[in-house]
C-alpha positions as CSV (number, residue, x, y, z in Angstrom):
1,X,7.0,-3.3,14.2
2,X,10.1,-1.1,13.0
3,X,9.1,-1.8,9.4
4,X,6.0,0.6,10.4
5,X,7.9,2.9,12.4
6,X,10.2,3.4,9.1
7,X,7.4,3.6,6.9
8,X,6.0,5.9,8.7
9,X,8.8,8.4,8.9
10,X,9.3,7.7,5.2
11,X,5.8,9.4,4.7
12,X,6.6,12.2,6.7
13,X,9.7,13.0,5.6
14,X,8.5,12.9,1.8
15,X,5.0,15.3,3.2
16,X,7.7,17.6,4.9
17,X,10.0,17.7,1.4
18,X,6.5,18.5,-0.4
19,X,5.3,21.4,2.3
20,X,8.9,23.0,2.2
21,X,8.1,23.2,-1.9
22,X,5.1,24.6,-1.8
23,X,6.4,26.9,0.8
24,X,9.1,27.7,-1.7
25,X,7.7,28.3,-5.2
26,X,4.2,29.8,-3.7
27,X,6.0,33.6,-3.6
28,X,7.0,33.1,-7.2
29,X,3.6,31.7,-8.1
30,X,0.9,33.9,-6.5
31,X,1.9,36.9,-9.1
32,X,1.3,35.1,-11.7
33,X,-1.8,33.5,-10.7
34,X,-3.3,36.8,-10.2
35,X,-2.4,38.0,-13.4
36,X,-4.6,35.3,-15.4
37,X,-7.6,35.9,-16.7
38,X,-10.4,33.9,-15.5
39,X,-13.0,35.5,-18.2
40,X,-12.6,34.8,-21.1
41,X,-13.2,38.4,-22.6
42,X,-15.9,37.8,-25.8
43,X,-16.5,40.1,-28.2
44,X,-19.6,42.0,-27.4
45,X,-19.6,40.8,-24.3
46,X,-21.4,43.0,-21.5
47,X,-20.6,42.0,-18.3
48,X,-16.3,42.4,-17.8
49,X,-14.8,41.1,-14.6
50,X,-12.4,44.2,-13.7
51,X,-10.8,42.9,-10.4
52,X,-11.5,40.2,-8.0
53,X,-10.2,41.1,-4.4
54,X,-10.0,38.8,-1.4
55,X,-10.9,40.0,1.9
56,X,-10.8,37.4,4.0
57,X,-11.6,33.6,4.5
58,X,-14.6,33.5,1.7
59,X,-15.4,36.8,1.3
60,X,-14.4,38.9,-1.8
61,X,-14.8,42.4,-3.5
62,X,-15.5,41.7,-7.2
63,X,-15.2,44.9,-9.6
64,X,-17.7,44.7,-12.7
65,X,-18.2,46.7,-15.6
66,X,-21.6,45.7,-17.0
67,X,-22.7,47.4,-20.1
68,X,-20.2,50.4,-19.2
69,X,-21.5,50.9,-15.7
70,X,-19.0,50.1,-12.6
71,X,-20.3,47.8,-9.7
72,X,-18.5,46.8,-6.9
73,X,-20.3,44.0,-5.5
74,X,-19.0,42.2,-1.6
75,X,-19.5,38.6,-1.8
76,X,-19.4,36.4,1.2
77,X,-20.3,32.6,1.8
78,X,-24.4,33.5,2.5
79,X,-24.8,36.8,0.9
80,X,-24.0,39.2,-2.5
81,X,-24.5,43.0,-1.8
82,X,-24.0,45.6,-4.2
83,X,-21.7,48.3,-2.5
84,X,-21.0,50.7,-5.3
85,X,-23.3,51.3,-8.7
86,X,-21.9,53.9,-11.3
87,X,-24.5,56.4,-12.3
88,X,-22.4,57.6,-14.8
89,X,-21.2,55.7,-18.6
90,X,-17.7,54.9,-18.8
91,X,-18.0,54.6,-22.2
């Protein structure tokens, strides 16, 4: 029975060395993940992915330059909505 007992608090002390980590290098991390590119940028491509913005739990704002025209489109787990079309070229 104590073999469990110290297995047990084996686990937990190696999950709490792993949370304390995360908890750790995640400030240093989240700059650069936000930095990548997650489009691969071709050339002639029309459709660019300008900015992807979390809201909240699932939802995002996603900026998009298609064919020189700026969308901002709100995307949530059941729904995409177009909230801002550019009339004008940004070419």
């Amino acid at each position: 029975m104590t073999d469990f007992f110290l297995s047990l608090l084996r686990v937990l002390v190696a999950l709490g060395i792993v949370i304390v980590l995360i908890l750790i290098t995640l400030p240093y991390l989240l700059p650069l993940l936000q930095r990548i590119r997650w489009t691969k940028e071709e050339k002639g491509s029309d459709i660019k992915l300008k900015r992807l913005i979390p809201i909240g739990r699932n939802m995002f704002l996603i900026e998009l330059e298609i064919k020189g025209k700026l969308f901002v489109v709100a995307m949530s787990e059941g729904a995409v909505e177009v909230i801002y079309k550019d009339e004008a070229d940004n070419t």
